[in-house]
C-alpha positions as a Markdown table, in Angstrom:
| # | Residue | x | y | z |
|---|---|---|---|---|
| 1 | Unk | -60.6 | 51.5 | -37.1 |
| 2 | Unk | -57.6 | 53.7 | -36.2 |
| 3 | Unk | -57.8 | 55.4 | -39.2 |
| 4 | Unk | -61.4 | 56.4 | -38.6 |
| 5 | Unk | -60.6 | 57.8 | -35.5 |
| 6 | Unk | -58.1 | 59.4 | -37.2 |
| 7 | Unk | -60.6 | 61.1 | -39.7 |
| 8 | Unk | -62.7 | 61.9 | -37.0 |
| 9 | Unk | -60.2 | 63.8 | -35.3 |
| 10 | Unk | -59.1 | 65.9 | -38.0 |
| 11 | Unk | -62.9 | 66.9 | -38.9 |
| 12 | Unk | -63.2 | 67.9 | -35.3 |
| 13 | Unk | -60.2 | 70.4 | -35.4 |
| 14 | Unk | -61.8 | 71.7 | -38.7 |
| 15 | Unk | -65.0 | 72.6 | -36.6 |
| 16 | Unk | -62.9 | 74.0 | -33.7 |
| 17 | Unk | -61.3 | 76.8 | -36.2 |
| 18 | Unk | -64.5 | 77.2 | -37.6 |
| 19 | Unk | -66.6 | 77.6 | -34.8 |
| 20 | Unk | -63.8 | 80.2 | -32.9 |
| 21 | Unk | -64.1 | 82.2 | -36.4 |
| 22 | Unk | -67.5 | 82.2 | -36.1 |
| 23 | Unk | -68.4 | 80.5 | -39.8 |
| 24 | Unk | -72.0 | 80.5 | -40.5 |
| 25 | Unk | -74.3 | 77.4 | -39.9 |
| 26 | Unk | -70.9 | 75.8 | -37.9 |
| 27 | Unk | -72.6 | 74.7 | -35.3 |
| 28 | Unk | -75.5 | 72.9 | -37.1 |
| 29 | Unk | -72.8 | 70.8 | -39.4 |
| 30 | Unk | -70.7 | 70.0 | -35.7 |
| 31 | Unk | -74.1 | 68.6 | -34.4 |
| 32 | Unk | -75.0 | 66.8 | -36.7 |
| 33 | Unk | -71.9 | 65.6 | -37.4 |
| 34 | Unk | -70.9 | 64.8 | -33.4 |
| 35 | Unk | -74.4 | 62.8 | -33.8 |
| 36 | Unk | -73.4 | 60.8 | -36.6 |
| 37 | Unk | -69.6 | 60.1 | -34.5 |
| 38 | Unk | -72.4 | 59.2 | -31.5 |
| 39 | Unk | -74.2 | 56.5 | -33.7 |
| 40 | Unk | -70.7 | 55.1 | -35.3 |
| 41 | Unk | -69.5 | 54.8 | -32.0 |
| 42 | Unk | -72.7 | 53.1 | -30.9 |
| 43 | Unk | -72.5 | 50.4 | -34.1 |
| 44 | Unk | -68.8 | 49.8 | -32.9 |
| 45 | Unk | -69.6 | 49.3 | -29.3 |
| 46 | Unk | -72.9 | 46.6 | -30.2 |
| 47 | Unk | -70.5 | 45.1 | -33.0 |
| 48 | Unk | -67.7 | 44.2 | -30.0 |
| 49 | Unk | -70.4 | 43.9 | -27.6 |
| 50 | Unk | -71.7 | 40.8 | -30.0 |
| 51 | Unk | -68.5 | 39.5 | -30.8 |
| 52 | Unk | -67.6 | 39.6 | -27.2 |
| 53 | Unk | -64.5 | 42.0 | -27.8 |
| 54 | Unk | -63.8 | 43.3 | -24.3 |
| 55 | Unk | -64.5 | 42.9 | -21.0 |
| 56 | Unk | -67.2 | 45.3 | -19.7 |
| 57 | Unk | -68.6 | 46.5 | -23.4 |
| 58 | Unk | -72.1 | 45.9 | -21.8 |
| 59 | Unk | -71.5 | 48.8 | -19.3 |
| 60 | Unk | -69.7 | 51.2 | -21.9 |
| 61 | Unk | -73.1 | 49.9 | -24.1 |
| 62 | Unk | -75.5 | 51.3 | -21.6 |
| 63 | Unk | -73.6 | 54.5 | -20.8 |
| 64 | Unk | -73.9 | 55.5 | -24.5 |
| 65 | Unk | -77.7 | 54.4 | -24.5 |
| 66 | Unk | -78.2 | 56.8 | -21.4 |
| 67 | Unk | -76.0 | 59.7 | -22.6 |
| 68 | Unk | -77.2 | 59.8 | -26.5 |
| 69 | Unk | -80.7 | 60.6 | -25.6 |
| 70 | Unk | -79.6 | 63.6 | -23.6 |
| 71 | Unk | -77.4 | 64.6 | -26.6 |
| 72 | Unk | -80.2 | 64.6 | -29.0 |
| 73 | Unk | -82.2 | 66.7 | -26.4 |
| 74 | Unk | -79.6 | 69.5 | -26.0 |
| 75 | Unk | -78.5 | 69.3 | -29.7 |
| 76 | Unk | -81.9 | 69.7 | -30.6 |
| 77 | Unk | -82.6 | 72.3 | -28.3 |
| 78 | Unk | -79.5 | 74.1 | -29.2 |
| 79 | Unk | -81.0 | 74.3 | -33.0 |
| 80 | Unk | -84.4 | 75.6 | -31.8 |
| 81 | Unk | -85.9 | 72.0 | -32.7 |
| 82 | Unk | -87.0 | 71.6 | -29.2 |
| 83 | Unk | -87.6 | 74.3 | -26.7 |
| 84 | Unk | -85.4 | 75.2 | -23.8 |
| 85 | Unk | -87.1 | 74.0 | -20.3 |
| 86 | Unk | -85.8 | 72.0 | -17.2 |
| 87 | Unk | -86.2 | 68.3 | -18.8 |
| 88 | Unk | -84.0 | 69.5 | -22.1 |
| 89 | Unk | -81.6 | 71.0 | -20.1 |
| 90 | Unk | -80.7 | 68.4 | -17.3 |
| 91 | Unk | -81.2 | 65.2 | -18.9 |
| 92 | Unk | -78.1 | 65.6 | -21.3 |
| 93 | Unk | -76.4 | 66.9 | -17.4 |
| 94 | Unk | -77.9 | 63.9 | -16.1 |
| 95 | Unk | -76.8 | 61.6 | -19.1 |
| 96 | Unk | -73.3 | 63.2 | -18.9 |
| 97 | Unk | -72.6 | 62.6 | -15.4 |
| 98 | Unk | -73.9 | 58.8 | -15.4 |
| 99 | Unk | -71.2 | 58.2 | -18.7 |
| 100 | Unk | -68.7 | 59.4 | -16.1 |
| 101 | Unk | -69.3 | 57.2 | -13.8 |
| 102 | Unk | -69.7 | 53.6 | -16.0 |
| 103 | Unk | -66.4 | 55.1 | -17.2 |
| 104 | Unk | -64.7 | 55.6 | -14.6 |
| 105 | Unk | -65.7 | 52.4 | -13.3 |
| 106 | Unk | -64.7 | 50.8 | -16.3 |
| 107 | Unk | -61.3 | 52.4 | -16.2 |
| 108 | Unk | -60.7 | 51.3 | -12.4 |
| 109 | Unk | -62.2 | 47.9 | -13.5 |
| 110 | Unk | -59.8 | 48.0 | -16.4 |
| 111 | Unk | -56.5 | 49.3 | -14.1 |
| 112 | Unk | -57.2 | 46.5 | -11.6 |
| 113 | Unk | -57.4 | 44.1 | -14.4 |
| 114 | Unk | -53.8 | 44.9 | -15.8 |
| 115 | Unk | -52.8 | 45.5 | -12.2 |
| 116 | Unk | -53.7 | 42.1 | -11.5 |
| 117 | Unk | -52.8 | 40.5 | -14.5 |
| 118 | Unk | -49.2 | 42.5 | -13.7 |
| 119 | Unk | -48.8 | 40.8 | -10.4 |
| 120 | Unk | -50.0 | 36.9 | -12.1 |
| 121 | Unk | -47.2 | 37.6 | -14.5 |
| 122 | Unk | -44.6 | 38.5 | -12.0 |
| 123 | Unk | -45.6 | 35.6 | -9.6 |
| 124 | Unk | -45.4 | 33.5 | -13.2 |
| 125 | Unk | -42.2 | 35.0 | -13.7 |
| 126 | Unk | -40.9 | 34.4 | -9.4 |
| 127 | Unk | -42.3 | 30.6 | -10.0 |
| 128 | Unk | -40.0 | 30.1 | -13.1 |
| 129 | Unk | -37.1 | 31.8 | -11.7 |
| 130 | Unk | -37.5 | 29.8 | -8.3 |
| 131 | Unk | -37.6 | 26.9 | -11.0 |
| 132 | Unk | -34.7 | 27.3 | -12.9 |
| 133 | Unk | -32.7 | 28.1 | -9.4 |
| 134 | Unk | -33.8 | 25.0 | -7.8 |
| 135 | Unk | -32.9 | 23.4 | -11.3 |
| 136 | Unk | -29.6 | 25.3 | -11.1 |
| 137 | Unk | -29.0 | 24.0 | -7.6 |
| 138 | Unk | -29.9 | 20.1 | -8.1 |
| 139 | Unk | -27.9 | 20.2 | -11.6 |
| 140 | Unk | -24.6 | 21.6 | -9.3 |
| 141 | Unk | -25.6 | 19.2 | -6.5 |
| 142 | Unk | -25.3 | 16.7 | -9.2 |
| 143 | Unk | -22.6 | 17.8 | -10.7 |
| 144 | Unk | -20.4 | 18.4 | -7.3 |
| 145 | Unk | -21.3 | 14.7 | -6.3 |
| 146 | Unk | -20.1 | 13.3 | -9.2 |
| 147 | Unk | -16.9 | 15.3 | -8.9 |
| 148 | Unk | -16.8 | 14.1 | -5.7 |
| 149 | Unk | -17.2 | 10.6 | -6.8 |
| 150 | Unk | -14.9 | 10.8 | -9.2 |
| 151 | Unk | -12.6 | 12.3 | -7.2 |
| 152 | Unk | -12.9 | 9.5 | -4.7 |
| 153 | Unk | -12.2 | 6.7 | -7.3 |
| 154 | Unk | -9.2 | 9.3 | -8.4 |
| 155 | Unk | -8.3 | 9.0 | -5.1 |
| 156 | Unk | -8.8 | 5.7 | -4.9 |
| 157 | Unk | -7.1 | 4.4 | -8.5 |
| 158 | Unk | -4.1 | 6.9 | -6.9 |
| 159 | Unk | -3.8 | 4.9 | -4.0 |
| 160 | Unk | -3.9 | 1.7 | -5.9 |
| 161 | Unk | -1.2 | 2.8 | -8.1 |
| 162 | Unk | 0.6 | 4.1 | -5.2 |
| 163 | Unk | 0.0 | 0.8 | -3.6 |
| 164 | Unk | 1.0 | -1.2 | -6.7 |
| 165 | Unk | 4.5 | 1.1 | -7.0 |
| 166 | Unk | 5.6 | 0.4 | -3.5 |
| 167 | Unk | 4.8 | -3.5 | -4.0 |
| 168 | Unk | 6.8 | -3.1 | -7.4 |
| 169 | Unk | 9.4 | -1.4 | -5.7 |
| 170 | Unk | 9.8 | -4.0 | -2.6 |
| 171 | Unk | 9.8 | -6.6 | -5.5 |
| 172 | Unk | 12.6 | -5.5 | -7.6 |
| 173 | Unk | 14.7 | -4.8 | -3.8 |
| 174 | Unk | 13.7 | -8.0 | -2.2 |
| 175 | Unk | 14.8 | -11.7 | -3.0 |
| 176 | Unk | 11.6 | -13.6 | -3.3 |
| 177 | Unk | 12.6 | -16.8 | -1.1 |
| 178 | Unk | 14.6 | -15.0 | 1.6 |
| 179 | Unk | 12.2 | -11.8 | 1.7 |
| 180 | Unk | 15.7 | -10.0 | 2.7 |
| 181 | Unk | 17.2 | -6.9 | 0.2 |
| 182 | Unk | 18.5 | -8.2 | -2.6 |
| 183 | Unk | 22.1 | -7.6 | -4.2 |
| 184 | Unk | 21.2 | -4.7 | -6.4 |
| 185 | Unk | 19.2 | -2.9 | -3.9 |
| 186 | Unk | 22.3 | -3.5 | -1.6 |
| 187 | Unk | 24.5 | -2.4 | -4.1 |
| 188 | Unk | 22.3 | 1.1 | -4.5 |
| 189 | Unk | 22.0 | 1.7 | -1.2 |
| 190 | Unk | 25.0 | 0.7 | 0.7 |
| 191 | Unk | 27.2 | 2.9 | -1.3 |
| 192 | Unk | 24.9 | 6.4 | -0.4 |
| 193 | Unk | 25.3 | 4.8 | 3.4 |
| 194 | Unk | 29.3 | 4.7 | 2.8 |
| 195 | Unk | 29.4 | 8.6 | 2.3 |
| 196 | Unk | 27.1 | 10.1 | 5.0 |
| 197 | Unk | 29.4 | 7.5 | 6.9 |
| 198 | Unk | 32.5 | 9.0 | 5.6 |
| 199 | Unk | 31.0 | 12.8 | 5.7 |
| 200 | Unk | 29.9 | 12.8 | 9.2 |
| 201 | Unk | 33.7 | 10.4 | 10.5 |
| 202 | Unk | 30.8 | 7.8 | 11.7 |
| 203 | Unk | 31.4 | 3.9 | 12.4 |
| 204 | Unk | 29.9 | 1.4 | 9.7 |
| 205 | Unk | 30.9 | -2.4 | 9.8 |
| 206 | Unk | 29.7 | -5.6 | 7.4 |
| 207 | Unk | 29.5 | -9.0 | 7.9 |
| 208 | Unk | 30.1 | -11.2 | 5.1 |
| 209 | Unk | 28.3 | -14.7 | 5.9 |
| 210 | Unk | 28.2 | -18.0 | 4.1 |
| 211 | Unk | 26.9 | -21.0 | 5.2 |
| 212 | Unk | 29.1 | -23.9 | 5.2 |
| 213 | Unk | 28.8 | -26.9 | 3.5 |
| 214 | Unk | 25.4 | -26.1 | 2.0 |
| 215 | Unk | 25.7 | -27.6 | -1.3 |
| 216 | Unk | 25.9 | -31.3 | 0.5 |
| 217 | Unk | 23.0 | -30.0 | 2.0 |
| 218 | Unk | 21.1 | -29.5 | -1.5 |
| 219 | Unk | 22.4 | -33.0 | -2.7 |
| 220 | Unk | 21.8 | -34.6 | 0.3 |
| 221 | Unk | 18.2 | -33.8 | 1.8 |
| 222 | Unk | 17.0 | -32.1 | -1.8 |
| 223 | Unk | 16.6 | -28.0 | -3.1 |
| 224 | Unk | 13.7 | -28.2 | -0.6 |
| 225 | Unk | 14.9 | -28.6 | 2.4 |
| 226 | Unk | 17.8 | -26.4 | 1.0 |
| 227 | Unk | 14.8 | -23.6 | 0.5 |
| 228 | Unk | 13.7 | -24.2 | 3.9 |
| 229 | Unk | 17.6 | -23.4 | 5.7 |
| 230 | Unk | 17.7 | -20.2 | 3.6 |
| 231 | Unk | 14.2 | -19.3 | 5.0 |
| 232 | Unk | 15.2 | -20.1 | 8.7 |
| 233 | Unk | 18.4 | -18.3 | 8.7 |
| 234 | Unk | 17.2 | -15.3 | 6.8 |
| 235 | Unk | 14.1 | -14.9 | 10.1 |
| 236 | Unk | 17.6 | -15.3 | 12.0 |
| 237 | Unk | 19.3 | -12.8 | 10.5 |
| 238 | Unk | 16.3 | -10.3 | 10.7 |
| 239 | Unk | 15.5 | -11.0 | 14.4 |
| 240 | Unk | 18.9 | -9.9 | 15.8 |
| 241 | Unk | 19.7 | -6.9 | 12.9 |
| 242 | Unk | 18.4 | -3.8 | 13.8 |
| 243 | Unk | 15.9 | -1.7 | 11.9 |
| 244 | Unk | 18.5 | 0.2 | 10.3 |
| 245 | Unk | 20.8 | -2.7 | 9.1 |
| 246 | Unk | 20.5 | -3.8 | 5.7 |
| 247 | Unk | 20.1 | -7.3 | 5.9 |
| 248 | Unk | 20.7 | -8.8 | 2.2 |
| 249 | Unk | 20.4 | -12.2 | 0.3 |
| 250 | Unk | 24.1 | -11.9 | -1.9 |
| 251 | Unk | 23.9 | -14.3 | -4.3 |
| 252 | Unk | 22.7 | -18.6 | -3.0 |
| 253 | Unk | 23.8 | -19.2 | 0.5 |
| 254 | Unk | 25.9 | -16.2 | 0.4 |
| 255 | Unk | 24.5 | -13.4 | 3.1 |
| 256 | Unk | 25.6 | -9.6 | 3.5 |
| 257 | Unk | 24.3 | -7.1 | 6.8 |
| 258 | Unk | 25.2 | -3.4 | 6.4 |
| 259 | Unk | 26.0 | -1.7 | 10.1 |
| 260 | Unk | 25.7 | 1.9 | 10.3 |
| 261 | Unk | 27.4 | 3.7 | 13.4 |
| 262 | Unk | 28.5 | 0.3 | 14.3 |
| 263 | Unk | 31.9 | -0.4 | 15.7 |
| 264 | Unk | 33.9 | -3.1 | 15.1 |
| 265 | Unk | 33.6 | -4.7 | 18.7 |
| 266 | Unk | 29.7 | -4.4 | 18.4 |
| 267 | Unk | 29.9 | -5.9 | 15.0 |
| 268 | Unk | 31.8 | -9.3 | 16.3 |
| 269 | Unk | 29.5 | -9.6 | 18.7 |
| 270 | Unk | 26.4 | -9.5 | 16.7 |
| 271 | Unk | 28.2 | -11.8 | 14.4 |
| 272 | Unk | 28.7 | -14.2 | 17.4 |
| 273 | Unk | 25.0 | -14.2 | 18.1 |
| 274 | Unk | 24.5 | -14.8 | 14.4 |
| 275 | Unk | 26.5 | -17.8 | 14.4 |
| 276 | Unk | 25.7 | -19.5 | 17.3 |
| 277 | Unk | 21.8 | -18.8 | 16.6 |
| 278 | Unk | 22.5 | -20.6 | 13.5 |
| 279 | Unk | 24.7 | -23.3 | 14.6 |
| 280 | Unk | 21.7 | -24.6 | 17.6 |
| 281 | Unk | 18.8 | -24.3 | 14.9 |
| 282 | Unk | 15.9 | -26.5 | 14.3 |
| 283 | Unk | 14.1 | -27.0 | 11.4 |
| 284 | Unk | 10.7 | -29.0 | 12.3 |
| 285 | Unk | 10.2 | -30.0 | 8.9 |
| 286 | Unk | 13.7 | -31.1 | 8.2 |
| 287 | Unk | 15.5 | -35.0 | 9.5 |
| 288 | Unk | 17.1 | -34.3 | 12.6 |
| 289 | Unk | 20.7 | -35.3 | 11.9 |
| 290 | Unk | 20.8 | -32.1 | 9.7 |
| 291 | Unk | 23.2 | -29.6 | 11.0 |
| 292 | Unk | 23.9 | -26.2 | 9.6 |
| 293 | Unk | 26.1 | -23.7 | 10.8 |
| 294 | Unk | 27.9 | -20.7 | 9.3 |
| 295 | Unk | 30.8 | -18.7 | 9.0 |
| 296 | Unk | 30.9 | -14.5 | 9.2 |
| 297 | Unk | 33.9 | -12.2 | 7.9 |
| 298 | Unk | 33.7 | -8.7 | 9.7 |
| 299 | Unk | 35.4 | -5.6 | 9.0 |
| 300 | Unk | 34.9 | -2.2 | 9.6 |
| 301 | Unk | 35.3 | 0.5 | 7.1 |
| 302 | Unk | 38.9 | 2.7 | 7.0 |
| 303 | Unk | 37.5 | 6.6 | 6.4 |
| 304 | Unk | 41.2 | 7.2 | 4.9 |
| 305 | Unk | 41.3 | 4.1 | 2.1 |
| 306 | Unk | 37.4 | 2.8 | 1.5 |
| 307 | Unk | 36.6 | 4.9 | -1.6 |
| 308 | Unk | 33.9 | 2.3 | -2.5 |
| 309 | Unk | 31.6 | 0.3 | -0.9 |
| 310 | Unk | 33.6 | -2.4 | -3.0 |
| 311 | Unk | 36.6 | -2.0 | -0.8 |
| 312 | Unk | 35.0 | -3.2 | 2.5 |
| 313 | Unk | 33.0 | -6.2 | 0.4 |
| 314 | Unk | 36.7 | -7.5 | -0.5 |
| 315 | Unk | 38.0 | -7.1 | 3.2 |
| 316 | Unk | 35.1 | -8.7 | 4.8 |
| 317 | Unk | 35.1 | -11.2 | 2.0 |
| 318 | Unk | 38.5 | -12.2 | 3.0 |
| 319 | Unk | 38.1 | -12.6 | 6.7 |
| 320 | Unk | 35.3 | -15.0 | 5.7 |
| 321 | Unk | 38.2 | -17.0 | 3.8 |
| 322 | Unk | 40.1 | -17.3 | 6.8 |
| 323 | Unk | 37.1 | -18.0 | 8.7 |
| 324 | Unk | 36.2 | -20.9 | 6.4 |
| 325 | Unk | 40.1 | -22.0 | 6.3 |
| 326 | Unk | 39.8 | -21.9 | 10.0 |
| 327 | Unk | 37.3 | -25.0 | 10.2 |
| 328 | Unk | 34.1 | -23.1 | 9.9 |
| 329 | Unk | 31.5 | -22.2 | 12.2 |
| 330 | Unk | 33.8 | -19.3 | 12.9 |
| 331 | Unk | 34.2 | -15.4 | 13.0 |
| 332 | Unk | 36.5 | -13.4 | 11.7 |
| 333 | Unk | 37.3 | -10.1 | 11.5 |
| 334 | Unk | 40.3 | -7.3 | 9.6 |
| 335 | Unk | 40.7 | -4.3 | 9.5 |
């Protein structure tokens, strides 16, 4: 069809140069040649009228039906077919202006059409944007809470582990039956006490403590009741220590209690209270005629000889000898 219109158009500018140089019988050949483009163009219009081509082909149908008459008229007229009155000369005017108007309402018809079909295809388009943003925005809502869940348990497997390392930790520095520092965390940490005590020329004292004649205790009322002394000292020992004191388990009945800034004098007396505490217990559980008592070595620690925490262990280990060589039940103290 384009290539029709095509043709067409080409034979039109032929008659245009022919007609402005004025080449007999011109204007008879354009008639009859715009006539036959006239009924073409009415065949096209009834064929897409019937086939249902386009929207308002009925109205562009009727405009050529009203305008082709007045063509014929004036073409006719214009050849000296028909003569030249009022009805010849108007009704192609007449035909003529009522084509303009079914056109140009076709044309605004036609501009509102893609106007509005513009406008459904942008609302189209706003409706899937507003879409894929509200998809957008419940896929990063998801997304966040899971991070956030996750994040909890993260937080929360952390604090387990955290939990589990500090219960791992007390276990490997606390003797199981006593629930007082064990020797190795002693051993660790009495040493880095010894030289912010040396560092700073401040007091630091130990009691050495073992309880007397605990083994006949073990053979005579059982490793029970033996269990059950250990326990009830070792609450003893915690109740009257400070916070700060490291209170130890040193090996069976054999106890240790770190001093820092703790004089000698203060340290006897504590080790008094100790031993008397000890010496009036009751165990509920146990027979009645059991008696335990113990016996304390104190020293304090020389800032000019104590190189090692070592050094005070073996001085307050043998004030406890002379303690025990003493009768027991006793506390005693070097320097």
């Amino acid at each position: 069809m384009y290539k029709v219109f095509k043709y067409f158009a080409f034979i039109s500018i032929l008659f245009t140069l022919s007609i402005t140089l004025q080449v007999p019988n011109t204007n008879l050949f354009f008639n009859i040649y715009a006539s036959s483009f006239f009924i073409i163009l009415l065949f096209i219009t009834l064929k897409a009228w019937r086939e249902s081509y386009a929207e308002n082909i009925k109205l562009y149908l009727l405009a050529l039906v009203i305008y082709m008459p007045g063509m014929a008229l004036m073409t006719l007229t214009f050849n000296g077919l028909l003569p030249n009155n009022d009805l010849t000369r108007y009704l192609y005017i007449v035909g003529s202006f009522t084509e303009i108007i079914f056109f140009s309402y076709i044309l605004v018809t036609r501009y509102n059409q893609n106007r509005n079909q513009k406008l459904l295809y942008q609302n189209e388009l706003l409706m899937e944007q507003s879409k894929t943003e509200q998809y957008l925005e419940n896929a990063i809502e998801e997304r966040t809470q899971e991070l956030q869940k996750m994040n909890t348990q993260l937080q929360k497997q952390a604090q387990e582990l955290e939990e589990t390392r500090a219960e791992l930790t007390l276990e490997a520095s606390t003797d199981s039956l006593s629930q007082l520092y064990n020797r190795r965390y002693f051993i660790n940490v009495s040493q880095q006490i010894l030289q912010t005590t040396k560092r700073y020329k401040q007091d630091l004292s130990l009691l050495m403590l073992d309880m007397d004649h605990f083994k006949n205790v073990n053979d005579t009322y059982g490793h029970e009741v033996g269990d059950k002394v250990i326990i009830y000292c070792s609450d003893i020992l915690k109740k009257l220590a400070r916070q700060s004191d490291i209170v130890t388990r040193y090996g069976g009945e054999e106890f240790i209690i770190l001093l820092p800034q703790t004089s000698l004098k203060d340290a006897l007396a504590l080790a008094q209270r100790i031993r008397k505490a000890i010496y009036t217990l009751n165990i509920p559980e146990c027979d009645k005629n059991l008696s335990v008592s113990i016996s304390i070595g104190v020293t304090q620690v020389n800032h000019e000889k104590d190189e090692n925490i070592s050094d005070i262990i073996l001085r307050a280990d043998k004030a406890l000898y002379i303690a025990k060589e003493g009768g027991r039940n006793r506390v005693e103290s070097l320097q």
